[in-house]
N, C-alpha and C positions, 0 to 999 in steps of 0.2 A: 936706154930707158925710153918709154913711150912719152911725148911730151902730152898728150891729152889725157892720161892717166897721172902724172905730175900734176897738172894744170888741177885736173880734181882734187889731188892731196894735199895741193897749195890751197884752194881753195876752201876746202874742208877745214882747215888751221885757220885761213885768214879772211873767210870769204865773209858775206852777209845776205841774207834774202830778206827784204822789208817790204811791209807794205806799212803806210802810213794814211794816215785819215786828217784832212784839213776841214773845217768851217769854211762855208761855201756861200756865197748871196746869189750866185750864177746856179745853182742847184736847187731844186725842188722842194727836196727833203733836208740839204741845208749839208749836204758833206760831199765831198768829195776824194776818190780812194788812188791812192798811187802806188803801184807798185814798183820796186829797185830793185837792184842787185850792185853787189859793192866788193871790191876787195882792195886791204890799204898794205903801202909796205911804205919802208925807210926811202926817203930820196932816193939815198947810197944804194940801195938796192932794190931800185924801183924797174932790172931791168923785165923781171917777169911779168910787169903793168904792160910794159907796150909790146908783148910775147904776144899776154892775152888778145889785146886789141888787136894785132896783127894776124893771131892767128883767125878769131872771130869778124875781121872785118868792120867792127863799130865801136859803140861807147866814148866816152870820152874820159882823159887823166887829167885830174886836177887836185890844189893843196887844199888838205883836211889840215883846216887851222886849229883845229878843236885838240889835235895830238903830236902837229906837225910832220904830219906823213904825206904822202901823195895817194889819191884813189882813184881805182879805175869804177867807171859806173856806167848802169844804162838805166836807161826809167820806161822807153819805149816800148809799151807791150809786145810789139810787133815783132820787134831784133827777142826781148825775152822770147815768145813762145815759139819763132822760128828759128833762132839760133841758140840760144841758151839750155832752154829747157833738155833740146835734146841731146846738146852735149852731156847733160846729168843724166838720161838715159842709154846711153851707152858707155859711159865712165861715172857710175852711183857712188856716190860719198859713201864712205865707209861707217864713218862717226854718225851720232844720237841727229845732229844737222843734218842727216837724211830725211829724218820724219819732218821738217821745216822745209827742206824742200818740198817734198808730196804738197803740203799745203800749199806754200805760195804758188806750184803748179797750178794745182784746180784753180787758186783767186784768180794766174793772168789769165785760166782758158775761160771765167767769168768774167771777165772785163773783157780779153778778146771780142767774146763771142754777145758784148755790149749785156747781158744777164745783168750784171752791177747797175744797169739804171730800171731793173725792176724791185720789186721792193724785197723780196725773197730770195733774190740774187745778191742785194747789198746784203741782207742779215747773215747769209751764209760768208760772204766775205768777210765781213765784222766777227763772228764765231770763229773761223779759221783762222782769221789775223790776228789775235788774242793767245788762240793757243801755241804760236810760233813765240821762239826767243823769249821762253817765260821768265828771267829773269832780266830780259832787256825794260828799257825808261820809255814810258808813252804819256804823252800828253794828255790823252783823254782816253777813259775806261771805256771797254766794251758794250759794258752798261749804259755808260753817258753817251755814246753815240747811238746804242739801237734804243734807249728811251726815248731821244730827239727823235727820233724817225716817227711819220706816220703814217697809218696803213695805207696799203690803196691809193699810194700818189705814186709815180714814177720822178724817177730821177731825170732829169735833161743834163745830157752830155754836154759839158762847154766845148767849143774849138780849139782844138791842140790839146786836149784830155789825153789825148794815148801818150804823151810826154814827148823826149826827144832825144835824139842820140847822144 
């Protein structure tokens, strides 16, 4: 079996693509947008967490106390859009989580390419990140974050924004 085609259908079953949005004082407009990637397994069977890292080269393993599992993650745009992404372009989820990926694509190549600290760069980010994992738990609505926004301001980048491995 091919292990990067595995890796996809593992991932596909257990993986996550998130972007999340915090409340910001170091931000402009007052938010701040993070993009992850995530996939958890049992302890006992946590050897395809360090397959992945191994194979990818980064992220880090650590205990999801919320389920008691172990997860692997990355939050670094950088490692997403240069090694991740294009893993899922040449090994494509199969399952409806295809169309969740497309999106959090375009959010890191908006935050990559720093667009998320213009003001119609955040909003598209905000609309995309919404319509991903519609039945996932968010702190704060769509709504409620592009209402806070105001036009015509830029966002300012805090230091260490692109996250870390």
């Amino acid at each position: 079996m091919d292990l990067c085609s595995y890796i996809s259908g593992f991932i596909d079953g257990e993986g996550c693509f998130c972007v999340s949005f915090h409340p910001s004082g170091r931000h402009r407009l007052g938010w701040e947008v993070r993009p992850s990637f995530s996939v958890s397994q049992n302890a006992d069977r946590s050897e395809v967490l360090y397959m992945i890292q191994s194979m990818w080269g980064c992220g880090f393993i650590r205990p999801d106390r919320s389920d008691n599992t172990l997860k692997f993650e990355i939050r670094n745009v950088e490692i997403l859009v240069a090694i991740v992404l294009p893993h899922f372009q040449r090994y494509p989820l199969l399952s409806s989580k295809q169309n969740d990926l497309v999106r959090f694509g375009r959010i890191c190549e908006l935050v990559w390419t720093k667009q998320h600290l213009e003001y119609q760069g955040f909003r598209e980010i905000v609309r995309s990140a919404v319509d991903m994992n519609p039945s996932g738990k968010r702190k704060y609505s769509g709504n409620e974050i592009l209402n806070s926004l105001r036009s015509g301001e830029r966002i300012v980048c805090a230091t260490g924004n692109r996250g870390s491995t």
